[in-house]
C-alpha positions as CSV (number, residue, x, y, z in Angstrom):
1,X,7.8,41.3,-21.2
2,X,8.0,41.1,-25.4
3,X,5.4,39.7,-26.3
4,X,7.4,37.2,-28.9
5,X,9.6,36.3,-25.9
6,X,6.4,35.5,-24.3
7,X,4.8,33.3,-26.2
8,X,8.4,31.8,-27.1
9,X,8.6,30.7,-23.5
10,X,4.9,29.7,-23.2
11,X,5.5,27.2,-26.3
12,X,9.0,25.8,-24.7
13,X,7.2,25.2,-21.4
14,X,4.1,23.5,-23.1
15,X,6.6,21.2,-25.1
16,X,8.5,20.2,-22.3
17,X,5.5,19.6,-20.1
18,X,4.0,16.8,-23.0
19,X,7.8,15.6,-23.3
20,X,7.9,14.7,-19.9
21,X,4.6,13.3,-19.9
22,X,5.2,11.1,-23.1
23,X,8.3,10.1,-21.5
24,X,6.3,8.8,-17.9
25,X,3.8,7.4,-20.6
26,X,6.6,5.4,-22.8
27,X,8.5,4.1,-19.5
28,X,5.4,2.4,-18.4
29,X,4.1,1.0,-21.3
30,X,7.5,-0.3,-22.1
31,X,7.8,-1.6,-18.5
32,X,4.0,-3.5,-18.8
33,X,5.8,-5.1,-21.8
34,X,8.9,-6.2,-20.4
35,X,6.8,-7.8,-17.4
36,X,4.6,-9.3,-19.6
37,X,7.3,-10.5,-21.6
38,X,9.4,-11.9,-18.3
39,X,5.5,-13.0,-17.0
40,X,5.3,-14.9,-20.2
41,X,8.7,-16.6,-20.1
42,X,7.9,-17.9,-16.8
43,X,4.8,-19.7,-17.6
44,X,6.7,-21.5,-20.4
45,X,9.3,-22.5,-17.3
46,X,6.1,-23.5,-15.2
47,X,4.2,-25.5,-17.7
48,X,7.6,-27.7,-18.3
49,X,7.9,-28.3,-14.8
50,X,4.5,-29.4,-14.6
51,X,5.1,-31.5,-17.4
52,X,8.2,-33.1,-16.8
53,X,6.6,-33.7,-13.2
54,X,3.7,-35.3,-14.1
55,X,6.0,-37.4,-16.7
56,X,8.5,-38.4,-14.1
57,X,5.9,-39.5,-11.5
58,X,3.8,-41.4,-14.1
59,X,8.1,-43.3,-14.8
60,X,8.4,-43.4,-11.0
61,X,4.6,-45.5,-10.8
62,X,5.0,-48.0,-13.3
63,X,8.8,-48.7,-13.6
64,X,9.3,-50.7,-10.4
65,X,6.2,-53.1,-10.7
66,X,7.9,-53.5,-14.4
67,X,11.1,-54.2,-12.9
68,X,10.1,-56.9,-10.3
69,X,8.3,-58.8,-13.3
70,X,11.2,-58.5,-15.3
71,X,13.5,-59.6,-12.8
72,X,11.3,-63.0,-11.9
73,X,11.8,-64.2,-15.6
74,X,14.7,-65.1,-17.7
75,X,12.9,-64.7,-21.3
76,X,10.2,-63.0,-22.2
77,X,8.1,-64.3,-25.1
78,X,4.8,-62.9,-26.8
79,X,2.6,-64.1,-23.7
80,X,4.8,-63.3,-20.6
81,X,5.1,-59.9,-23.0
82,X,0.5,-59.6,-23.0
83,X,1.0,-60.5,-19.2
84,X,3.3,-58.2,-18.1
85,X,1.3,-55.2,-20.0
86,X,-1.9,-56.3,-18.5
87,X,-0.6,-56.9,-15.0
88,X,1.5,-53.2,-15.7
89,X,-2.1,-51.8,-16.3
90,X,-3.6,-53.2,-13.6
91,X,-0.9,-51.9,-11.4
92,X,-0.9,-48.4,-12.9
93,X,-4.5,-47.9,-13.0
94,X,-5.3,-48.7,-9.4
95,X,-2.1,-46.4,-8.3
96,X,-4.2,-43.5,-10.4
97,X,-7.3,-44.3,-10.0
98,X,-9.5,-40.9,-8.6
99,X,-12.7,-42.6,-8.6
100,X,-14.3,-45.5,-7.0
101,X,-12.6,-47.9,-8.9
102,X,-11.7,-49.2,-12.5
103,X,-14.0,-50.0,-14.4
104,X,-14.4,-53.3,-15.7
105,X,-15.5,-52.5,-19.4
106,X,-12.5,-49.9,-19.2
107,X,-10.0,-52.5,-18.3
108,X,-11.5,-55.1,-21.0
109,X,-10.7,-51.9,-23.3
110,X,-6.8,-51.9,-21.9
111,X,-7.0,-55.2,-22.9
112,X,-7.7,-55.2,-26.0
113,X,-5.5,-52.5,-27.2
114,X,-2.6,-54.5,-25.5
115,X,-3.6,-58.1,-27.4
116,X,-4.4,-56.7,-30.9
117,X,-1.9,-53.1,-31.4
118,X,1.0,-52.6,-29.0
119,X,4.3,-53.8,-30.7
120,X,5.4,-57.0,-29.0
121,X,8.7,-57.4,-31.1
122,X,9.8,-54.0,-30.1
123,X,8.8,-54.5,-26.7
124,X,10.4,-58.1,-26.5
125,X,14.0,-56.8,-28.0
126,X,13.5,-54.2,-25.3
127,X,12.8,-56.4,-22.5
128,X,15.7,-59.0,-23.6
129,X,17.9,-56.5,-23.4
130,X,17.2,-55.3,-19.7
131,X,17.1,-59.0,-18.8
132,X,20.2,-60.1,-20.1
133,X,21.8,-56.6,-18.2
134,X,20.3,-57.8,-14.8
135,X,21.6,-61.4,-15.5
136,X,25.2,-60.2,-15.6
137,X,24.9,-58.5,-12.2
138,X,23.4,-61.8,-11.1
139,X,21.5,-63.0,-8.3
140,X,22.9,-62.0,-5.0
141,X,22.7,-58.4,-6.9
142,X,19.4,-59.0,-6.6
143,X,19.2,-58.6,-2.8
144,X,21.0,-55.5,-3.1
145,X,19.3,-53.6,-5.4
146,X,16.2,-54.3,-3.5
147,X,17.3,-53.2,-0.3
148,X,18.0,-49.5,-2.1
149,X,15.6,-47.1,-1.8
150,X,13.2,-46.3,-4.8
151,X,15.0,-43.3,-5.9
152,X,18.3,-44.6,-6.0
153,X,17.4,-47.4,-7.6
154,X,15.5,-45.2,-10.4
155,X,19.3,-43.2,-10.2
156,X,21.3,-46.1,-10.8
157,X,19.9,-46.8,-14.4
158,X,22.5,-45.8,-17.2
159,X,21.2,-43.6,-19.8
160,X,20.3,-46.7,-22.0
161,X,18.2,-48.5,-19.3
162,X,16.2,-45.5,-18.5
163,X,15.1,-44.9,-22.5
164,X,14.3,-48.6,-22.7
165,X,12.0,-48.0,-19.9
166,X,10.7,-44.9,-21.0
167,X,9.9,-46.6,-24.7
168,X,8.5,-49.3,-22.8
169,X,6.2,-47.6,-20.0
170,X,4.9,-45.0,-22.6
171,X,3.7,-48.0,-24.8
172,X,1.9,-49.3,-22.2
173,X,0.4,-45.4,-20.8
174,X,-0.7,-45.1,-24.2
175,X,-3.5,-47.3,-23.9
176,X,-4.6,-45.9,-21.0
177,X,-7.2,-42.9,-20.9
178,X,-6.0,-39.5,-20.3
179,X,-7.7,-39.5,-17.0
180,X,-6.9,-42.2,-15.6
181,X,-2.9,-41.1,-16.1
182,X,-3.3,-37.5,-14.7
183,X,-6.1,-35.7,-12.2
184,X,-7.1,-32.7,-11.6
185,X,-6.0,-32.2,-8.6
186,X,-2.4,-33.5,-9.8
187,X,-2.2,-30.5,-12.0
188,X,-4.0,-27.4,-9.9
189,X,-1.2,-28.4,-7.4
190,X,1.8,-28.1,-9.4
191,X,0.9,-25.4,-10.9
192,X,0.0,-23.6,-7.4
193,X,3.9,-24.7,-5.7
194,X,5.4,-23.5,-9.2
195,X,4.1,-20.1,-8.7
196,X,4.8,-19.9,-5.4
197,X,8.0,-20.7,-5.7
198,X,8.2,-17.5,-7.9
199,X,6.0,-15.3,-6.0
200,X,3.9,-14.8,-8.7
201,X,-0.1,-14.6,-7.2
202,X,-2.5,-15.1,-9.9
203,X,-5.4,-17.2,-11.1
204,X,-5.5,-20.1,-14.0
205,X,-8.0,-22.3,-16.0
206,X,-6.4,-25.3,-17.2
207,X,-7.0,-28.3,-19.6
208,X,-6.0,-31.1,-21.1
209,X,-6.6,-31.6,-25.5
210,X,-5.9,-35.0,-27.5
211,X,-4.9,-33.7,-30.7
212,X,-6.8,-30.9,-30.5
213,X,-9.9,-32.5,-29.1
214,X,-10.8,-31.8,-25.0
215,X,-10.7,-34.2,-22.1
216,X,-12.1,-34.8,-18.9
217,X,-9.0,-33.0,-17.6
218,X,-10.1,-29.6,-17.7
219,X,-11.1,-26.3,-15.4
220,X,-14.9,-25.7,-15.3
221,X,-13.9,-22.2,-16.8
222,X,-11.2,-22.8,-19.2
223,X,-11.8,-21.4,-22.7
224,X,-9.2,-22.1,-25.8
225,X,-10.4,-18.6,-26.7
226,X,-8.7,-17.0,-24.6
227,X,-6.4,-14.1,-25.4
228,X,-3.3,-15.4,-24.2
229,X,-3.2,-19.6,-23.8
230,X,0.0,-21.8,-23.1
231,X,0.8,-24.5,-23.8
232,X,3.1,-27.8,-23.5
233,X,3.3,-31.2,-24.6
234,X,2.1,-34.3,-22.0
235,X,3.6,-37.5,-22.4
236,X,6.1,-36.7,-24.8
237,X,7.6,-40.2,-26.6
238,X,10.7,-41.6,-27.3
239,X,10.7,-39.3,-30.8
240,X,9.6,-36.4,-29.1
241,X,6.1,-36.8,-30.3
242,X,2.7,-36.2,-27.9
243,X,-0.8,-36.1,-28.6
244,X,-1.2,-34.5,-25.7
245,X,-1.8,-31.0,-24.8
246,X,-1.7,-29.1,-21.7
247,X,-3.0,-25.3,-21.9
248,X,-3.2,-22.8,-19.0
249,X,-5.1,-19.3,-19.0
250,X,-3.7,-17.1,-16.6
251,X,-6.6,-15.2,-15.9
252,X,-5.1,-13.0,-13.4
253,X,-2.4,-12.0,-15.8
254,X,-3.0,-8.7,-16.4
255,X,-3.8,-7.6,-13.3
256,X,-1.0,-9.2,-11.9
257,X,1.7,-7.2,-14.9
258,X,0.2,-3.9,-13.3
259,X,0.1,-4.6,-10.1
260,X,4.1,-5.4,-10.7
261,X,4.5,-1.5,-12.0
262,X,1.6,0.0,-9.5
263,X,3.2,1.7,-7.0
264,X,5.8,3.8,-9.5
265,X,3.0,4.2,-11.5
266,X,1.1,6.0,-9.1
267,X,3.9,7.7,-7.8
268,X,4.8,9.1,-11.9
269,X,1.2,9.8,-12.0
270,X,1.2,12.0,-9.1
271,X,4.4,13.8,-9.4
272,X,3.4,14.4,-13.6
273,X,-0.2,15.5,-12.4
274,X,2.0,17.9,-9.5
275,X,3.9,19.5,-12.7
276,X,0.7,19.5,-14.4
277,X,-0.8,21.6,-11.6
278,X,1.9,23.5,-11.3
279,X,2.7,24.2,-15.0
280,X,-1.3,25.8,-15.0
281,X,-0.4,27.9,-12.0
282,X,2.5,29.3,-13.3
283,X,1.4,29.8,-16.8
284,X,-2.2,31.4,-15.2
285,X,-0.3,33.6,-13.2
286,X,2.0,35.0,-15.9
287,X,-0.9,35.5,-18.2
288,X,-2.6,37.6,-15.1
289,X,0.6,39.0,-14.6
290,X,0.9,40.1,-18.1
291,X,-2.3,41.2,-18.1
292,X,-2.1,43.4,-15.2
293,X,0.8,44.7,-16.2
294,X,-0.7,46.2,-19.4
295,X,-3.9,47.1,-17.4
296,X,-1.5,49.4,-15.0
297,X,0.4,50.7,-18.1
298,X,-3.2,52.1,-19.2
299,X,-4.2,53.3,-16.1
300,X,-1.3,55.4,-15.2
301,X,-1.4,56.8,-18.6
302,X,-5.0,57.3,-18.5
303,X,-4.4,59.1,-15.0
304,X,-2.0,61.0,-15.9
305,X,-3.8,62.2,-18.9
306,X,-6.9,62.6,-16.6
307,X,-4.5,64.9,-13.7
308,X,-2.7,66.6,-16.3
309,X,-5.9,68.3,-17.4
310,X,-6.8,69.8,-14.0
311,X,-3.3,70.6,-13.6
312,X,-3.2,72.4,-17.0
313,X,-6.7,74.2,-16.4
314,X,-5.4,75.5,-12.6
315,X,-2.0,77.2,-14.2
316,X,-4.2,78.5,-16.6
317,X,-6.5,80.0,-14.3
318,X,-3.7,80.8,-12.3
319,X,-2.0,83.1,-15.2
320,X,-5.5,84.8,-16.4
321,X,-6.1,85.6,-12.6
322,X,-2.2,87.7,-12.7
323,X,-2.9,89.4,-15.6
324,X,-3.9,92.8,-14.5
325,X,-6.4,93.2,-17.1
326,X,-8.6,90.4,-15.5
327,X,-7.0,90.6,-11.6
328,X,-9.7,94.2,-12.0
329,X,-12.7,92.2,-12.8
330,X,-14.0,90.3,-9.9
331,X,-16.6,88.5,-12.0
332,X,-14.1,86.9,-14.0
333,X,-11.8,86.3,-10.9
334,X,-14.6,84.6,-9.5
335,X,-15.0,82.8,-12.3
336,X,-11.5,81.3,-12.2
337,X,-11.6,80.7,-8.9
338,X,-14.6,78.7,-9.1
339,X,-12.9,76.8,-11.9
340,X,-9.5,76.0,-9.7
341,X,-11.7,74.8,-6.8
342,X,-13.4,72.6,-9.3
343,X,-10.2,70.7,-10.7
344,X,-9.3,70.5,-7.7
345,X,-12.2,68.4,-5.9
346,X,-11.7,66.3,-9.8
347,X,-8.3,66.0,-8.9
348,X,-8.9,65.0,-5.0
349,X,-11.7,62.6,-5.9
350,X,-9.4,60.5,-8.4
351,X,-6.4,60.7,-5.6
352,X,-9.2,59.4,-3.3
353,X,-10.5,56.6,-5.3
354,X,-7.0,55.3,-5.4
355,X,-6.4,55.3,-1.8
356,X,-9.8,53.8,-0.8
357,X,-8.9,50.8,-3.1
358,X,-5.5,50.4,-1.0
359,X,-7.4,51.3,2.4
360,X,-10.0,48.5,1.4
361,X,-7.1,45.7,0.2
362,X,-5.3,46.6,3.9
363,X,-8.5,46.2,5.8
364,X,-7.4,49.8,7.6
365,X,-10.7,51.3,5.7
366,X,-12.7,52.4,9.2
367,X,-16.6,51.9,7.8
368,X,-18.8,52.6,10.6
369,X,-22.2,51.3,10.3
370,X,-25.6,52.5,11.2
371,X,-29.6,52.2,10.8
372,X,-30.4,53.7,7.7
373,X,-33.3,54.2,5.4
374,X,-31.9,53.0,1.9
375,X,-34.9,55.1,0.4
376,X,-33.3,58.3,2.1
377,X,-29.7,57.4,0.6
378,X,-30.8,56.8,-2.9
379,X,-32.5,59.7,-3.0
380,X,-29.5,62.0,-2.1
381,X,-27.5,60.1,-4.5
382,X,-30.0,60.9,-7.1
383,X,-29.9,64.5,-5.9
384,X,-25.6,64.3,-6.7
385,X,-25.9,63.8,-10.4
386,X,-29.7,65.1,-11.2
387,X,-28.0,68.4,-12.6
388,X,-25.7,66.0,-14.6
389,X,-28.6,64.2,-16.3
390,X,-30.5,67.0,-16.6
391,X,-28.0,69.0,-18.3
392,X,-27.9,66.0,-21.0
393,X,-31.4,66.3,-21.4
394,X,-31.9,62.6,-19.7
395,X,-34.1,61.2,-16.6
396,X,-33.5,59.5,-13.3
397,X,-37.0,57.9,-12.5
398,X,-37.5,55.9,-8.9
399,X,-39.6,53.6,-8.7
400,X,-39.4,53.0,-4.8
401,X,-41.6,49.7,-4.3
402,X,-39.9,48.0,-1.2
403,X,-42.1,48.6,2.2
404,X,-39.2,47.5,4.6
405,X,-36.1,49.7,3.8
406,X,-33.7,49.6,7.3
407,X,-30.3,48.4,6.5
408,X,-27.4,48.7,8.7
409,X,-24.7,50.7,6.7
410,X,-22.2,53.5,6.6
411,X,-24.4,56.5,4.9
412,X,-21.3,58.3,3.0
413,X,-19.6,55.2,1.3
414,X,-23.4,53.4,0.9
415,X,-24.5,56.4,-0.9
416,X,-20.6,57.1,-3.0
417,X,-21.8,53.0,-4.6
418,X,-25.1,54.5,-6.0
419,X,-23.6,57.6,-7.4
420,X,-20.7,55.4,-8.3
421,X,-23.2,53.1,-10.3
422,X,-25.2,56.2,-11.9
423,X,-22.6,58.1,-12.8
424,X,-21.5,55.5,-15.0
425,X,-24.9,54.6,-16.1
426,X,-24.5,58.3,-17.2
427,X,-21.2,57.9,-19.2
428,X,-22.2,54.5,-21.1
429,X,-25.1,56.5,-22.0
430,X,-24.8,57.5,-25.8
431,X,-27.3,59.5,-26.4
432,X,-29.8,61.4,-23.7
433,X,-29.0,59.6,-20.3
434,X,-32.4,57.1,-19.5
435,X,-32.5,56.0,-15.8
436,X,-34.8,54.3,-13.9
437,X,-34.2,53.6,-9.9
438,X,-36.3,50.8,-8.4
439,X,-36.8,48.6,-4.8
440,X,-38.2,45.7,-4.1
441,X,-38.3,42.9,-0.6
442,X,-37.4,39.8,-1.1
443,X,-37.4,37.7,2.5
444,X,-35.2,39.5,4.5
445,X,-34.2,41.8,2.1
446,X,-33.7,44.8,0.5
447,X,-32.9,44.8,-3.5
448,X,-31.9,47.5,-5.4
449,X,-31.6,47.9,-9.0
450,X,-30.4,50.5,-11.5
451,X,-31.2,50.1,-15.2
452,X,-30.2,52.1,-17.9
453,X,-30.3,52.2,-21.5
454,X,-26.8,53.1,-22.5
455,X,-24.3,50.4,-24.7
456,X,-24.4,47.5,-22.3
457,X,-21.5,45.3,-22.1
458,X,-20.4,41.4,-23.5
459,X,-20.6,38.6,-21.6
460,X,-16.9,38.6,-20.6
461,X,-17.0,41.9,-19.2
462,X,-19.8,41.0,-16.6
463,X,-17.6,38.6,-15.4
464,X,-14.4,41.0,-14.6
465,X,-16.0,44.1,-14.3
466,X,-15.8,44.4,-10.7
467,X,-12.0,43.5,-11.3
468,X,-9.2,46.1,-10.0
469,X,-8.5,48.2,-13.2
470,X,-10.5,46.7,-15.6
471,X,-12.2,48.5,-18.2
472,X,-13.9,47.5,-21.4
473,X,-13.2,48.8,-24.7
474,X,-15.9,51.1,-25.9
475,X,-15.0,51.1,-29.6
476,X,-15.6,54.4,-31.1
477,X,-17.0,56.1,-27.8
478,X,-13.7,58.1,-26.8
479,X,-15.5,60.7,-23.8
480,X,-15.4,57.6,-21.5
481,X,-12.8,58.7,-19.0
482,X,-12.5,56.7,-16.1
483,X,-9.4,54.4,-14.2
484,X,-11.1,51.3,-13.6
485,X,-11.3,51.8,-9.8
486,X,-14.8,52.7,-9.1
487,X,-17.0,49.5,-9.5
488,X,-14.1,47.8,-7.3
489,X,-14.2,50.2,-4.5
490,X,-18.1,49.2,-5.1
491,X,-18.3,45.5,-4.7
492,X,-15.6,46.0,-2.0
493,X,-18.1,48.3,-0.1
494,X,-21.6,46.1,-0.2
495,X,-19.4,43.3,0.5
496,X,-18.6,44.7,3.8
497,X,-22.4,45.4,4.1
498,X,-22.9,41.5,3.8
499,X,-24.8,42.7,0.7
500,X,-24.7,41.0,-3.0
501,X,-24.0,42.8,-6.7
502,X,-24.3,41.7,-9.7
503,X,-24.9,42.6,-12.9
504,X,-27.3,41.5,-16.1
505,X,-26.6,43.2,-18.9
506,X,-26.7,43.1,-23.1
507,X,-24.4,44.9,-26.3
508,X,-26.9,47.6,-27.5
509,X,-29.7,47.8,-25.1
510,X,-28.1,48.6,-22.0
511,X,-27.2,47.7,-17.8
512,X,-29.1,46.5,-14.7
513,X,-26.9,47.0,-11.8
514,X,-29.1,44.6,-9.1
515,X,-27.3,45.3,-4.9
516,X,-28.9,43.2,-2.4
517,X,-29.1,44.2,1.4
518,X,-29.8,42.2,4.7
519,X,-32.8,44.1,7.0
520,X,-32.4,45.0,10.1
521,X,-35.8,45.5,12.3
């Protein structure tokens, strides 16, 4: 694949991969917001039912004892007017009384307000008014209207009669503490069957102000401080006017809003985090893809290059060996000869690393194990490239130090890994080739490790070196030759053994290849 194309389509699947995931992002915050909103619209719905509620009951209590004593006089003056109020307040105040009792210095206080502020001449055009009306209707009426239940009765007022009573019960209320006209209880349970009655499930603190000072009415936990407080006006007068203040803290807001949205949240979550995953895979196995793609480029070039030598050194052989003026000289025959038999072992051990690998990927490699002396087999490995080192004016040393040596292993593909591992110790070697072979127990068993001296290798190429192909750039050191296959037939081969390699290893100053072996005894 072009690389432009590539990263081209790498870029257009990252984009649409943070597009979908802004969009999952945007459609549930703006979802929280519209059920916040709609959460918030019907508290406002809530807190005027509970107001009107508490208003309407607070009608229902003190209009009829109001009516009665209006209906058992024919004028109302300034006295009848104090007696009515007080009697009113008596009445009221025992229907809402949520302690013991009323208290007497609180009643003297009703008083009080009722002989020295309320508006009598309002009151007593009021109360004329709603006399003379029940006059017309006249007495037998009176019967009547008494035999008709409460509600109807309350029903039956024209719009008039009702806002004379209103003006007239909220004078009298007004004089009475805040506590004494609503309880607790009164307001945890309407606020309770309000949100049941919209399925919403979620806590509240409440409480009541007086022009912005606090009641008795309140929650042990309210606080004005809270992020989000509403609230409605109690009491609300004849001009719309309350000094009265009823705020609720839903407390269980937020987690009510989200639990709303949960369950498609989770489920976008999921499905974004499935694309997520998925998006990684893909994108990983391109790269590797891509990678191994060029990795195979370079290694059938590099083979190529590596069989076309041979193949070029054979013919040539070949032709010097038909010329009659060498075909008389058996020493030079000889010669040739030896050289076509050598190409061609190069040539058969390259074709045979390449089949191993696929033998070893197909499990149909037949590795037939059995008690061997390590010691023994690194020694004949040792004895396989000696002439090489030697040649290059290097050392192999051995420092055999392990007293326990019996492994279980296959002697011919055990002792192809050490020559493997030397033969490249040989090739990363820049200068004269410096080896040193050593042994060692450790529990149950057997380590082995080769150091060398030779250019080492980065950090990264530890970590894939044992990787099919793989081969690390060795900058200005072009005799390297090599198809990446042997350290992976390697690791293949002491993982069968149950064994362990690794390797430690720094730029400049060189290798330790470190195999460890279970014992047998």
């Amino acid at each position: 694949m072009n690389k432009r194309l590539f990263v081209l389509l790498i870029i257009l699947m990252s984009l649409s991969l943070i597009g979908i995931i802004f969009v999952q992002g945007y459609w549930i915050n703006n979802t929280v917001e519209n059920n916040e909103e709609q959460f918030s619209f019907n508290a406002k719905q809530i807190l005027i039912s509970v107001s009107n509620r508490i208003q309407y009951r607070e009608f229902e209590e003190m209009f009829f004892p109001l009516q009665e004593i209006l209906d058992s006089i024919e004028e109302p003056d300034n006295k009848t007017i104090r007696q009515l109020l007080n009697i009113s307040i008596d009445n009221t105040t025992k229907s809402f009384a949520y302690t013991d009792g009323i208290l007497e210095e609180d009643y003297k206080l009703f008083s009080s307000f009722v002989n020295f502020n309320i508006d009598t001449v309002r009151l007593k055009n009021i109360l004329n008014r709603n006399v003379d009306s029940a006059t017309q209707d006249g007495k037998n009426d009176f019967t009547r209207r008494n035999s008709k239940s409460k509600l109807e009765r309350i029903r039956g007022l024209t719009d008039l009669q009702r806002m004379d009573y209103e003006i007239v019960i909220g004078e009298i209320a007004s004089f009475i503490p805040i506590h004494r006209r609503v309880q607790k209880k009164e307001i945890e349970y309407l606020l309770r069957k309000e949100l049941e009655e919209r399925d919403i499930k979620v806590d509240f603190e409440y409480a009541i102000y007086s022009n912005a000072l606090a009641t008795k009415v309140r929650s042990d936990d309210f606080s004005l401080d809270y992020p989000t407080t509403y609230a409605i006006p109690l009491f609300v007068n004849d001009e719309g006017v309350s000094e009265y203040q009823l705020y609720v803290n839903f407390t269980g807001k937020k987690q009510y809003v989200l639990s709303t949205i949960k369950g498609m949240a989770i489920l976008s979550i999921i499905f974004t985090l499935i694309i997520v995953v998925a998006y990684s895979s893909a994108l990983s196995q391109l790269m590797q893809q891509r990678q191994i793609s060029q990795i195979k480029t370079d290694f059938i070039n590099n083979m190529t290059h590596e069989l076309k030598t041979p193949i070029a050194t054979i013919n040539l052989a070949l032709d010097s060996i038909k010329n009659p003026k060498i075909s008389g000289d058996q020493e030079k025959v000889k010669r040739y000869m030896n050289m076509i038999r050598e190409e061609n072992k190069r040539m058969h051990a390259q074709v045979e690393n390449v089949l191993r690998i696929s033998q070893l990927e197909k499990n149909e490699l037949n590795i037939k194990k059995e008690r061997q002396e390590l010691h023994d087999i690194i020694e004949d490995a040792v004895t396989h490239v000696s002439l090489i080192v030697e040649n290059r004016e290097g050392y192999i040393k051995m420092h055999l130090g392990a007293l326990k040596t019996t492994v279980l292993a296959n002697d011919s593909h055990l002792t192809n890994v050490i020559v493997n591992i030397l033969d490249n110790a040989i090739k990363y070697s820049e200068g004269e080739p410096k080896i040193d072979v050593y042994t060692e127990n450790v529990k149950n068993s057997i380590v082995l490790k080769i150091r060398d001296q030779g250019i080492g290798m980065s950090k990264v190429a530890q970590k894939k070196i044992f990787e099919k192909f793989f081969r690390e750039h060795t900058g200005d050191l072009h005799n390297v030759k090599g198809h990446g296959l042997g350290l992976t037939y390697v690791k293949r081969i002491i993982d069968d053994h149950h064994g362990q390699i690794w390797v430690e290893s720094e730029r400049g100053k060189g290798s330790t290849f470190i195999i460890k072996l279970p014992l047998i005894s």
